[in-house]
C-alpha positions in Angstrom: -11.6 45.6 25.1 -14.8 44.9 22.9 -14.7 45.6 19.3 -16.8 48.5 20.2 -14.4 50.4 21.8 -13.2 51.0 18.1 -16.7 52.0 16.8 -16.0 55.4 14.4 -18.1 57.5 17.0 -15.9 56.4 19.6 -12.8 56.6 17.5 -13.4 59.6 15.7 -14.2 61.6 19.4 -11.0 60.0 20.5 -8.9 60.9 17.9 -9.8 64.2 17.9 -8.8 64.6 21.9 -5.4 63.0 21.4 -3.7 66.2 20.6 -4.2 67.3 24.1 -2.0 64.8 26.1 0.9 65.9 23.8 0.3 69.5 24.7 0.2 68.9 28.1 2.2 66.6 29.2 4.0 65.5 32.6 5.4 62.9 34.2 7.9 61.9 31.3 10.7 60.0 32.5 14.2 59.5 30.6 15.2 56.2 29.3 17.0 53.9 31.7 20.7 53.9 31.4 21.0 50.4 32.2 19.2 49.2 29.0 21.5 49.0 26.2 18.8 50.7 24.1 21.2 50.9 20.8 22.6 47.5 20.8 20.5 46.5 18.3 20.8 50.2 15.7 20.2 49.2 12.6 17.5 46.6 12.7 14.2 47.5 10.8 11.1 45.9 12.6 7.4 45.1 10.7 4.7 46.0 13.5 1.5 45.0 13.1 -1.1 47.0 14.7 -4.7 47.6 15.4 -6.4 50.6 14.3 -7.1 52.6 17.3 -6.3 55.8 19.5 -4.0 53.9 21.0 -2.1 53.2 17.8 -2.6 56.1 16.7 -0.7 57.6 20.2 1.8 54.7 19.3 2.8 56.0 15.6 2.8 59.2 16.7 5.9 58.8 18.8 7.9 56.8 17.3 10.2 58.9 16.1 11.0 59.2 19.6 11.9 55.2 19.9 13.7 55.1 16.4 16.3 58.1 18.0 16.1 56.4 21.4 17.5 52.7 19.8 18.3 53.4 15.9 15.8 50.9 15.1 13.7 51.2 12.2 10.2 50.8 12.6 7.3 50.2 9.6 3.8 50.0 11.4 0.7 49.5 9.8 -2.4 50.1 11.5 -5.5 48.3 10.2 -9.4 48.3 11.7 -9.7 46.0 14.2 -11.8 43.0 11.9 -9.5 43.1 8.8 -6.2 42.4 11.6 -7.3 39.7 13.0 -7.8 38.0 9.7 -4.6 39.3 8.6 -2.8 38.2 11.4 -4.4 34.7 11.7 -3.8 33.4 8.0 -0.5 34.7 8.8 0.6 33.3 11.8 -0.7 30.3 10.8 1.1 29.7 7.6 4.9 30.3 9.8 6.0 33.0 8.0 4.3 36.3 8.8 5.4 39.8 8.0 5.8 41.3 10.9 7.7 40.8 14.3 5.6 42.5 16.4 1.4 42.2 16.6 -1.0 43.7 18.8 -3.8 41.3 20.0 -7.1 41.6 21.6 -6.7 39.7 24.6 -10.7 38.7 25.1 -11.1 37.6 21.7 -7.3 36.5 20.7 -5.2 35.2 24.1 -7.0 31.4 23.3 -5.8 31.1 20.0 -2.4 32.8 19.8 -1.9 30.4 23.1 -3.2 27.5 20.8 -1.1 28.2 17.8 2.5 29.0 19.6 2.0 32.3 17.5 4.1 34.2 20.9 7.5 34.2 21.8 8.4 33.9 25.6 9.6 36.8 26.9 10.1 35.2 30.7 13.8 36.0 29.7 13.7 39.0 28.7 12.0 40.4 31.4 14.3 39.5 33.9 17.3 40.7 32.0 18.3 44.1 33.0 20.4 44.6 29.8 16.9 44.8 28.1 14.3 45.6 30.8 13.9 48.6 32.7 14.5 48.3 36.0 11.1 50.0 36.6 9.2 47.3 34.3 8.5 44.4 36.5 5.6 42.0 36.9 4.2 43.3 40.5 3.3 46.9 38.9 0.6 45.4 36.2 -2.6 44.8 37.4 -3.8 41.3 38.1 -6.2 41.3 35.1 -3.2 42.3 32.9 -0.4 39.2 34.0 -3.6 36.9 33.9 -4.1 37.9 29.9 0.2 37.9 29.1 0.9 34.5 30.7 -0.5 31.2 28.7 -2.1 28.6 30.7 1.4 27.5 31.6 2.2 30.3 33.3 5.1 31.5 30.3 5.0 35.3 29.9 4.1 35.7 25.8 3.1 39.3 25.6 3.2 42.8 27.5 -0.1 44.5 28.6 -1.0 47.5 26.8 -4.0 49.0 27.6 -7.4 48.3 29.7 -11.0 48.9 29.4 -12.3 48.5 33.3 -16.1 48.3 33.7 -17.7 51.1 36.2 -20.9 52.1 36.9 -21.3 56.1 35.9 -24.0 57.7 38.0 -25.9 60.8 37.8 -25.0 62.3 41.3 -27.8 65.4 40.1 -30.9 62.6 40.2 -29.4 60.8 43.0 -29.4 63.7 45.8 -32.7 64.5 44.7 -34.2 61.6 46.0 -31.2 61.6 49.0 -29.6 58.6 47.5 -25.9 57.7 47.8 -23.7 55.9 45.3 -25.2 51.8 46.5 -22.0 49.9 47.7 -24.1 46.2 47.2 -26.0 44.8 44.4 -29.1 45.0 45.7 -28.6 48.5 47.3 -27.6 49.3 43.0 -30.9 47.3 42.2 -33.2 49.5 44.5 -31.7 52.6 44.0 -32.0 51.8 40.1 -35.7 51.5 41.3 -36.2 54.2 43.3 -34.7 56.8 40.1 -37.5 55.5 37.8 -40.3 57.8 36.8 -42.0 56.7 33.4 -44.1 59.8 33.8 -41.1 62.1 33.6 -38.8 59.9 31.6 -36.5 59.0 33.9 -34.7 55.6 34.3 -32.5 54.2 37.2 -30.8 52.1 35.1 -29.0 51.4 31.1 -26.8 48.9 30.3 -26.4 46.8 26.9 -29.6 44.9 25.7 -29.0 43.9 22.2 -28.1 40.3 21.8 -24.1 39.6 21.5 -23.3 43.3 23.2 -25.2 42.0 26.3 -23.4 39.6 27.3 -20.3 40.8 29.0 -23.3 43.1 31.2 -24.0 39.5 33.0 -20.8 37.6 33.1 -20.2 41.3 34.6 -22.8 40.5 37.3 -21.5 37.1 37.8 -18.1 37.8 38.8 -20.3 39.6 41.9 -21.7 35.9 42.9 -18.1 34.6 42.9 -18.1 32.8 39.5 -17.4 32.8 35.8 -18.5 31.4 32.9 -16.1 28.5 32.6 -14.2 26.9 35.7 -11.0 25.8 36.1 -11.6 22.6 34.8 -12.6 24.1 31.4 -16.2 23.3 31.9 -19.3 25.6 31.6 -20.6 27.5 34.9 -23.5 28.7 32.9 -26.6 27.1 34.2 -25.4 26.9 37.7 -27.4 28.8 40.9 -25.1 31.9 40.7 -25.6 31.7 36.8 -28.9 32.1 37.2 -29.4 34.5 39.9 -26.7 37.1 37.8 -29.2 36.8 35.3 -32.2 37.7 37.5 -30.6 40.6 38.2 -30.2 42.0 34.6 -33.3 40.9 34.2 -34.5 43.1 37.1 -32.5 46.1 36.2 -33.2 45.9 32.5 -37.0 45.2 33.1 -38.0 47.6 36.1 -35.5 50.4 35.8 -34.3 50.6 32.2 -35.5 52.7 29.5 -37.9 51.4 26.6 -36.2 49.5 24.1 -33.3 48.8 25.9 -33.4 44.9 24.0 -32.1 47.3 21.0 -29.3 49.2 23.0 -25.6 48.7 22.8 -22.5 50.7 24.5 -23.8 53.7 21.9 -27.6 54.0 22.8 -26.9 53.3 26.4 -23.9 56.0 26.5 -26.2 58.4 24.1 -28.9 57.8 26.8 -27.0 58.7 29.8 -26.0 62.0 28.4 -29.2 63.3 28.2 -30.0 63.4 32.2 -32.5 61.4 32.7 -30.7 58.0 33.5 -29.4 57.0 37.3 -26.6 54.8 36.2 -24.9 53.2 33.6 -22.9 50.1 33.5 -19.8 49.7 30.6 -15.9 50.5 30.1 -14.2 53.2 31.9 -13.0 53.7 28.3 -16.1 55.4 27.1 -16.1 58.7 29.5 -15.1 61.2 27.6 -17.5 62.3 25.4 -19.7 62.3 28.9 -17.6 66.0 30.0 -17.8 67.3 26.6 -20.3 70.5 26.6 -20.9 70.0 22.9 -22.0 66.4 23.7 -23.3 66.1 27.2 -25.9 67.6 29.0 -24.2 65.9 32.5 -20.9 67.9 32.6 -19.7 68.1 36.0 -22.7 66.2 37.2 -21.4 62.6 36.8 -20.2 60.2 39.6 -17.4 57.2 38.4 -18.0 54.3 40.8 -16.3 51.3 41.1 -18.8 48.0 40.2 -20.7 47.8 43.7 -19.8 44.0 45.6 -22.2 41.2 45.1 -23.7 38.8 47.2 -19.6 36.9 47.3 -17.4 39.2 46.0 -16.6 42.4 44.5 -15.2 42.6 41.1 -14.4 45.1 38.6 -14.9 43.3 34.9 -11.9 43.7 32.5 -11.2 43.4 29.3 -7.9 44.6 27.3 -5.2 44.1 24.8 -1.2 43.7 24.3 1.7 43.5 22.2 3.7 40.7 21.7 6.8 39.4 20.2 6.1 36.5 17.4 8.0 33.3 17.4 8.8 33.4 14.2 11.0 36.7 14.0 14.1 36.8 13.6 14.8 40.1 15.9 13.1 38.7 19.1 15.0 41.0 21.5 14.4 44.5 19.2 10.5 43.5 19.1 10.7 43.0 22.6 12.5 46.5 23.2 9.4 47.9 20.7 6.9 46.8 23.5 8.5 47.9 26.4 9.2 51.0 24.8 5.2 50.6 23.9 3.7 50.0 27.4 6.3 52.3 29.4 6.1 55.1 32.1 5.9 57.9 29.0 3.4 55.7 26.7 1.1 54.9 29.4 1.3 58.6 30.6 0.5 60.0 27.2 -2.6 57.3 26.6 -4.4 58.3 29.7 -3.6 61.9 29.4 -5.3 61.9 25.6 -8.0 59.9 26.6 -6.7 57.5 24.4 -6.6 54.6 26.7 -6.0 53.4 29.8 -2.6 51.5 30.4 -2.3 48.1 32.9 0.6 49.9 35.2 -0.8 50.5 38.3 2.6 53.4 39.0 1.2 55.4 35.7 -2.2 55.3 37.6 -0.9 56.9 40.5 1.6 59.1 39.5 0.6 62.4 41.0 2.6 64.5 38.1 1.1 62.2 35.4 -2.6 63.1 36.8 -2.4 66.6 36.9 -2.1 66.1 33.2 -5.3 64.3 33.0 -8.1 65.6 30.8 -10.5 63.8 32.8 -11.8 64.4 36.5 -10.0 62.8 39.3 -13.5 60.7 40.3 -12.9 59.0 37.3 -9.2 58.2 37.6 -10.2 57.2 40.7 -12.0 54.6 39.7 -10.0 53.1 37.0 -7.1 52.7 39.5 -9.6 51.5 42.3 -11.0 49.0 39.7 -7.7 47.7 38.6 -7.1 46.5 42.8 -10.8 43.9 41.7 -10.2 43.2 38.1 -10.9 40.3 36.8 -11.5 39.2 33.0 -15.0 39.7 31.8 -15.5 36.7 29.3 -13.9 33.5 28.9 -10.7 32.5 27.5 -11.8 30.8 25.2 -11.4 30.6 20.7 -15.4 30.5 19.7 -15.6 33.9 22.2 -17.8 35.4 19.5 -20.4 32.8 18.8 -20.1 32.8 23.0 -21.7 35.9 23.0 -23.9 35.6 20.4 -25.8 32.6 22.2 -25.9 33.4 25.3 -26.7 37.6 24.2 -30.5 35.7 22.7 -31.0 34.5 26.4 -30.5 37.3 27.6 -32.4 39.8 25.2 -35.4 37.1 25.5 -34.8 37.8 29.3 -35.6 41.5 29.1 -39.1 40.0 27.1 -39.9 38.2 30.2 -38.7 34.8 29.8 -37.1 32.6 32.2 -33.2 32.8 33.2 -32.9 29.6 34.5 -35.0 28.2 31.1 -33.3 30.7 28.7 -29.2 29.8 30.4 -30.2 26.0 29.9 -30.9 26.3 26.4 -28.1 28.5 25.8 -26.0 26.3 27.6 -27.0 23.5 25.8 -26.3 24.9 22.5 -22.5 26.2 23.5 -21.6 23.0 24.9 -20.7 21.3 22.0 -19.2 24.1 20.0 -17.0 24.6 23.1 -16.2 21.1 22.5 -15.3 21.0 19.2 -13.0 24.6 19.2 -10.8 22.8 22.3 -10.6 19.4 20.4 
């Protein structure tokens, strides 16, 4: 998920909605009898987490887990920037504090891989003394297994929770000019078109402009064209024909559809934008709905369409982005850290994040569980399309360590883009400048 997603607005809004899965909640489950859940009672596990909703859902239940196994569990929860430092000096010094840490798959999976930071839990899995006969690799969406596994194809850590991106559309502007939701990318760039009235302040079309934020809005658009940033053979894809034509379509949509200074919007502006009722659509994470059927915030309650991302010229694809938990190779309670993240990313834990609008978990059987939906703050459209989007995911940015400055390069390009400049000159130069600090972060 990108750092955004923990923005105070966000978290703040978030937060305050958790209560209400607790309150409501069905589709609980009881623990499996066949997992020895107490064979390890008396063990006190460090878990290191990242401030969030979904932590916050996390620590909030663990009471539940400590009765469950008679494991003792000390989390700490700290903002997103400060963890990753934390957990990076370390992990890399061999002896860090905790036995269990929560990673940011977009911006972490490279360098935990890297490091040897994760345990394998390929064992684990598979044994039915500690996994839950319902827990197995086939009920995770694609997206999710792609982030666990490390390039060998050794399971390290457990899927927690998904942000899917989805295009929310105005369904009020769209009948009035006897529009449907577009199925293609260019039936999405014309209709984008066709919204757009200056003279009454309405735009077709908001997405991220502001350099760094942007990015993920193209390599969005170039999963459509049937490429990536980076191919298999680790080299860059970024100046290539589909490249370039993804970019000519932001360009497009941010230039003739978009509203005035969109180069200055990220996921807040756009979102704030959208609320007001005068924008078509707007591309980001699923994760950012909720404040969109709150009266107090939005001036779109019950007038809002959740569509999966339209299919591009060669393939349709719903951009993902996420984070897990895994077990660290240097603990000394392996199997209790790994009975933490089941417990973490189970039936009941998954049920609970969706219902509080928390988060959205990888399991495609929480997704569908009818009894776990009727618990669901949100409307079914929108359910709809995080479980149609998980059937297309595929990760949004590369796997890569220098993720950040990845962004930040390539977000000038684009910004200069919405300015009028060039794709194909703007990707080059961009391209250009990553190459070598690509280089340099795999050497």
């Amino acid at each position: 998920m990108p750092s955004s997603f923990l923005s105070p607005t966000r978290r703040s809004f978030l937060a305050g909605t958790a209560a209400l899965g607790a309150s409501s909640l069905v589709g609980i489950r009881s623990a499996s009898a066949a997992v020895n859940w107490k064979r390890f009672a008396g063990t006190t596990l460090e878990v290191n987490l990242v401030k969030s909703p979904r932590s916050e859902t996390l620590i909030k239940y663990l009471p539940e887990f400590e009765e469950l196994t008679g494991i003792k569990v000390n989390a700490e929860a700290t903002p997103e920037q400060q963890q990753r430092q934390k957990t990076t000096i370390e992990l890399s010094s061999g002896k860090p504090s905790f036995d269990v840490v929560h990673m940011s798959y977009h911006v972490q999976k490279r360098q935990f891989e890297k490091g040897g930071w994760l345990a394998d839990i390929s064992g684990f899995l598979k044994d039915p003394s500690l996994t839950d006969a319902s827990l197995v690799e086939g009920d995770f969406a694609e997206a999710g297994m792609t982030f666990a596994k490390d390039s060998d194809g050794v399971l390290r850590s457990l899927p927690f929770s998904v942000d899917y991106w989805i295009v929310y559309w105005n369904k009020a502007l769209f009948e009035k000019k006897g529009l449907s939701y577009p199925t293609t990318f260019e039936e999405m760039a014309s209709a984008a078109e066709a919204l757009t009235d200056p003279s009454t302040n309405t735009y077709g079309f908001v997405a991220r402009g502001l350099k760094n934020a942007n990015t993920p809005v193209w390599t969005t658009l170039l999963l459509g064209y049937g490429s990536s940033p980076l191919g298999a053979d680790g080299k860059l894809r970024t100046n290539s024909d589909e490249a370039v034509e993804a970019a000519k379509l932001y360009q497009r949509l941010m230039t003739k559809a978009a509203p005035p200074g969109v180069s200055g919007f990220n996921w807040a502006e756009a979102q704030s934008a959208f609320l007001q009722g005068k924008i078509g659509m707007w591309l980001d994470g699923v994760g950012f709905a909720p404040p969109i059927e709150n009266p107090e915030k939005s001036r779109v309650v019950g007038q809002v369409g959740y569509g999966v991302m339209p299919k591009g010229p060669k393939a349709q694809a719903a951009a993902t982005t996420g984070d897990g938990l895994g077990v660290v190779a240097a603990s000394q309670k392996k199997e209790a850290a790994y009975l933490f993240c089941q417990w973490a990313i189970s039936h009941d834990m998954g049920a609970r994040l969706l219902q509080a609008g928390a988060g959205v978990p990888f399991r495609q059987s929480v997704l569908e569980d009818a009894k776990v939906r009727e618990g669901v703050k949100m409307p079914a459209a929108w359910l709809d399309a995080v479980a149609g989007s998980a059937k297309v995911s595929q990760l949004a940015l590369p796997i890569i360590i220098p993720v950040t400055e990845f962004r930040d390069i390539y977000g000038v390009g684009l910004t200069n883009m919405i300015g009028g400049a060039d794709p194909a000159t703007e990707l080059k130069t961009a391209t250009t400048q990553f190459e070598p600090v690509l280089a340099r972060s795999e050497g």
